[in-house]
C-alpha positions as CSV (number, residue, x, y, z in Angstrom):
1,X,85.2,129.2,71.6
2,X,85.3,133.0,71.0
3,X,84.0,135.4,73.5
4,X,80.5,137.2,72.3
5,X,81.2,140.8,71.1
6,X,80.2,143.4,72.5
7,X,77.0,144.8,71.2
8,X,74.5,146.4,73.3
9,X,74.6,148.7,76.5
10,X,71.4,149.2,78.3
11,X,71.4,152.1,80.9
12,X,69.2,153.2,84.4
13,X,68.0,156.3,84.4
14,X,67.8,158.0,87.6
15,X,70.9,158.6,89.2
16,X,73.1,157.0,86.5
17,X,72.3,159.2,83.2
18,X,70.9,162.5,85.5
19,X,71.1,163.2,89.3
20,X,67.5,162.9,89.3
21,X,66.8,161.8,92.7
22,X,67.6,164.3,95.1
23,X,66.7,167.3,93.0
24,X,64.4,166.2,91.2
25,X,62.1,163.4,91.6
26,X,61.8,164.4,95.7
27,X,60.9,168.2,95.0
28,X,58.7,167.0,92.7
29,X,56.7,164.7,95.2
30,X,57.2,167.3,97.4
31,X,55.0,169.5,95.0
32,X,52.5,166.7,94.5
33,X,51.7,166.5,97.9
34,X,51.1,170.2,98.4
35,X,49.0,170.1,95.3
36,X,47.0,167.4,97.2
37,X,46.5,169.1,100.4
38,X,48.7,166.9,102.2
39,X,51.3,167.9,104.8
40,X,54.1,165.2,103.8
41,X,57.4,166.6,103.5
42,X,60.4,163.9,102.0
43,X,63.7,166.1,103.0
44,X,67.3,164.8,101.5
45,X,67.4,162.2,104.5
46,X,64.4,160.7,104.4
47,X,63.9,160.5,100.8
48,X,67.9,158.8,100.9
49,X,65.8,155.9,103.1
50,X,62.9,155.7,100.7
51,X,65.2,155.0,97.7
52,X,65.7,151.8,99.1
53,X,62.0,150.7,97.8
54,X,62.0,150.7,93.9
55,X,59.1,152.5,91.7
56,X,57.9,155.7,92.7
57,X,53.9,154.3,93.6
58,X,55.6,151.6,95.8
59,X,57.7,154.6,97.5
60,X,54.1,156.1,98.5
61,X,52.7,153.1,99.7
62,X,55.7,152.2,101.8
63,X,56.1,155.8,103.9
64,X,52.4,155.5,104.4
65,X,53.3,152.1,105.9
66,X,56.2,153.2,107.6
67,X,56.0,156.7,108.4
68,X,52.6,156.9,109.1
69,X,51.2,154.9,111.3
70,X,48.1,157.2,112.3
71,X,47.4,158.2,109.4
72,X,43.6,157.3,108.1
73,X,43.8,156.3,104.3
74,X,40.9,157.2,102.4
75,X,39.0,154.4,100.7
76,X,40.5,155.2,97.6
77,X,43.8,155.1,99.0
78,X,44.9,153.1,95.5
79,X,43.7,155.8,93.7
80,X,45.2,158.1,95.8
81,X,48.7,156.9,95.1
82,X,47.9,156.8,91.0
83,X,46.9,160.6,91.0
84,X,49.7,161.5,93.1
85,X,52.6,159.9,91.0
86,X,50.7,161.8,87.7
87,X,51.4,164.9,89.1
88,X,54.4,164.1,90.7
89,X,55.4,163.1,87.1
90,X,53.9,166.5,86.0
91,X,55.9,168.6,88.3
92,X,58.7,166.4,87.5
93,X,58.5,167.2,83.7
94,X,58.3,171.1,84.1
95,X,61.3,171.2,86.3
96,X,63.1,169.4,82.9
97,X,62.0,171.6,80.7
98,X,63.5,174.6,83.0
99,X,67.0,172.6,82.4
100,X,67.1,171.8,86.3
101,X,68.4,168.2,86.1
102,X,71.9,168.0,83.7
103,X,73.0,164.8,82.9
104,X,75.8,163.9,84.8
105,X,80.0,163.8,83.5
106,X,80.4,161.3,80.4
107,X,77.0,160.4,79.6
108,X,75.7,162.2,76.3
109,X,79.7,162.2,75.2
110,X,80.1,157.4,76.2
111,X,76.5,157.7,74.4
112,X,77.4,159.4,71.3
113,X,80.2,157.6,71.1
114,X,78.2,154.4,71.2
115,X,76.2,155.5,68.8
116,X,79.2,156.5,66.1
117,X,80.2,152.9,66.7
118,X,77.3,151.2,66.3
119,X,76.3,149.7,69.2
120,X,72.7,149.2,70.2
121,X,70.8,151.5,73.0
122,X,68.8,150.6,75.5
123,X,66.9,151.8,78.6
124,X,65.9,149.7,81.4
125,X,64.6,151.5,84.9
126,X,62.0,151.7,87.1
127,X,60.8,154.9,86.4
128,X,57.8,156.1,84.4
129,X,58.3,156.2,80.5
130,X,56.8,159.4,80.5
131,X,59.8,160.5,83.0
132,X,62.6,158.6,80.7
133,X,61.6,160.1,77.3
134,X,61.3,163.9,79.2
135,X,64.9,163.4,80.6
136,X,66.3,162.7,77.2
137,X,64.1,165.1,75.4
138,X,65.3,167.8,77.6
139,X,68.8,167.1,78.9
140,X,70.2,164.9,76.1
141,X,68.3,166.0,72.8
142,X,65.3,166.3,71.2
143,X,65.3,163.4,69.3
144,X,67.5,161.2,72.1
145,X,64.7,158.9,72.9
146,X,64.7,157.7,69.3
147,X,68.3,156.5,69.7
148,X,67.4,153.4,71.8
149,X,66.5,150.6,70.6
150,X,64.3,149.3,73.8
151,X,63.2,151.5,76.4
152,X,61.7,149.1,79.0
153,X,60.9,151.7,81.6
154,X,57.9,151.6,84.9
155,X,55.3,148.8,84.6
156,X,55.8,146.8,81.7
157,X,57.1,144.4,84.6
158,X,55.3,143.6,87.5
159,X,58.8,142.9,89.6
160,X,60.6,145.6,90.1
161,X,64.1,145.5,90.6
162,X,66.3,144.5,92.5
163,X,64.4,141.5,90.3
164,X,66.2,141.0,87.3
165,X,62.8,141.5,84.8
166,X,63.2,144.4,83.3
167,X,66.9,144.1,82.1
168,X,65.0,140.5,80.8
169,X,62.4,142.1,79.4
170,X,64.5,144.7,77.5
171,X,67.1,142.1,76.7
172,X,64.1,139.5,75.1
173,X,62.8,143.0,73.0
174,X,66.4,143.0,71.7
175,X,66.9,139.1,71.1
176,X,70.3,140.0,72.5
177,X,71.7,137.5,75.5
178,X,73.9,139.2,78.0
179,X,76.8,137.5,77.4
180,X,77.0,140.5,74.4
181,X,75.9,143.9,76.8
182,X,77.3,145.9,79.5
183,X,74.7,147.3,82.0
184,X,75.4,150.6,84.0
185,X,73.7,151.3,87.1
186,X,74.7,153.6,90.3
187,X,72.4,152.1,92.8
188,X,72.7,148.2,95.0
189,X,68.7,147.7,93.8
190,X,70.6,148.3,90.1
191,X,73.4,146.5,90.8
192,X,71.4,143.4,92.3
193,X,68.9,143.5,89.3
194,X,71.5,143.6,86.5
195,X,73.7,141.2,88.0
196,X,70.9,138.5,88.7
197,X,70.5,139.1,85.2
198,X,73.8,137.9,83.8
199,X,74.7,141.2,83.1
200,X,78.6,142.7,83.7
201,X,78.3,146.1,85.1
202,X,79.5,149.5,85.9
203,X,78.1,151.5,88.2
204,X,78.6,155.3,88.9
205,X,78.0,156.3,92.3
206,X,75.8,159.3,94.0
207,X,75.5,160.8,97.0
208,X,72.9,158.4,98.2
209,X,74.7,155.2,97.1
210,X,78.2,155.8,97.7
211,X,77.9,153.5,100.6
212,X,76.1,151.1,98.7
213,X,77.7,147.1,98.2
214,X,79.3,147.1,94.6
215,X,81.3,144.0,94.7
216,X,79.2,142.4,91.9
217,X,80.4,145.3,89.7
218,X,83.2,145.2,87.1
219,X,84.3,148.7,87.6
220,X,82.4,151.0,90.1
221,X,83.3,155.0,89.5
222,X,82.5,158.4,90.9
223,X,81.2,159.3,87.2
224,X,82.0,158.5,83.5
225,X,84.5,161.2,83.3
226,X,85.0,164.0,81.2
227,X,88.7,164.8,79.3
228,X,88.9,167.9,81.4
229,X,88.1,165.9,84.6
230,X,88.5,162.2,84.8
231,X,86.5,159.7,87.1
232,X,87.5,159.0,90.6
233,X,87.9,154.8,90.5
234,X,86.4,153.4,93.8
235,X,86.9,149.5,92.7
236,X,88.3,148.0,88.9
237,X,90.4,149.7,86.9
238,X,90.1,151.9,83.3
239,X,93.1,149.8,82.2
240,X,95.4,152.9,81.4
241,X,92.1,154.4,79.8
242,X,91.7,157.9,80.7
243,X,88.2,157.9,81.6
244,X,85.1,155.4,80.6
245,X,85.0,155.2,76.7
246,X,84.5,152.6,74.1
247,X,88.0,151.1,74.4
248,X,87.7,150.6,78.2
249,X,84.4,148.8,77.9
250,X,85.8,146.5,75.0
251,X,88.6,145.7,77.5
252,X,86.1,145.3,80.1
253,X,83.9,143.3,78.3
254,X,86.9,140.8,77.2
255,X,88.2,140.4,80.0
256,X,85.0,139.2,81.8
């Protein structure tokens, strides 16, 4: 029986189409907090350890938990954690729209090659949607956010990844089965969430996942690459490929 075409590529957002984390998501919690009166500071370090918890309200809750420990929470503590991820998403915004956070090597060139081919778009992440349609807005295009198909993006699922729902959830909105997509993530959360949900992947390492266990990925890179400045490969190969374009995903895809 004939292996399912390739179709569909559905794509995290932070860390895999932007460098999103370090310089912008934590400077912008950073900014939330001050506007709050609080005295919370999340440096490169400790933020690298909060990444491990998924969903920026959930990151909150768990350094209050963690970090602490003497800290009084206010009875609203709930709605605490709801205003401060608004303007966290606020800051966050206005720090795009200053062209802070570039997309990283290969993205808008693999995506507008998808798109000249006619493969189908989608977003699946834990972030806000507000945060996803901003990044594309204002480091892809204006119009990028209309190029996906799906964007299944913070709480349209209660389980957060490393639970395979939203790449579910996207995949149901696209009555597309996984057998026909490639996933790319950059993170193990990603990596766990994709792969529990049948999906091949390829992930692009950061600087806070480098470390990270990949070995449920089918190629795992230090970026997509550019012509002028092709990806590192840290396991898989581009199969004489240059750097990660349509031809290596086809080959990847067929031989999975």
């Amino acid at each position: 029986m004939p292996k399912t075409p390739l179709t569909s590529l559905l794509f995290d957002v932070d860390g895999t189409l932007a460098d999103t984390e370090r310089d912008g998501h934590r400077p912008a919690f950073n900014a939330a907090f001050r506007e709050f009166g609080l005295d919370w500071h999340w440096d490169v370090e400790l933020y690298g350890k909060l990444l491990e918890v998924t969903g920026g309200k959930e990151r909150i809750r768990h350094y209050v938990d963690h970090w602490l420990p003497g800290w009084t929470r206010p009875a609203a503590f709930d709605d605490l954690v709801v205003q401060l991820h608004k303007a966290k998403t606020r800051h966050y915004t206005e720090l795009l729209q200053q062209g802070g956070i570039p997309l990283r090597p290969g993205v808008a060139r693999l995506i507008s090659e998808a798109r000249a081919a006619g493969l189908r778009l989608a977003i699946a992440t834990t972030t806000t949607p507000e945060n996803v349609t901003a990044l594309l807005q204002y480091s892809m295009a204006p119009d990028a956010a209309d190029w996906f198909e799906v964007i299944a993006a913070g709480d349209v699922v209660p389980a957060k990844k490393p639970a395979p729902d939203i790449y579910l959830w996207a995949m149901e909105r696209m009555n597309v089965e996984a057998g026909a997509c490639l996933a790319f993530e950059d993170s193990s959360n990603g990596i766990r969430s994709s792969h529990a949900a049948g999906l091949a992947t390829i992930v692009t390492i950061n600087d806070y996942t480098a470390d990270h266990d990949f070995s449920q990925a089918a190629l795992v890179v230090s970026d997509l690459g550019e012509p002028s400045a092709p990806p590192d490969v840290l396991a898989g190969s581009l199969h004489d490929q240059p750097l990660v374009n349509l031809a290596l995903l086809h080959r990847l895809h067929a031989g999975l």
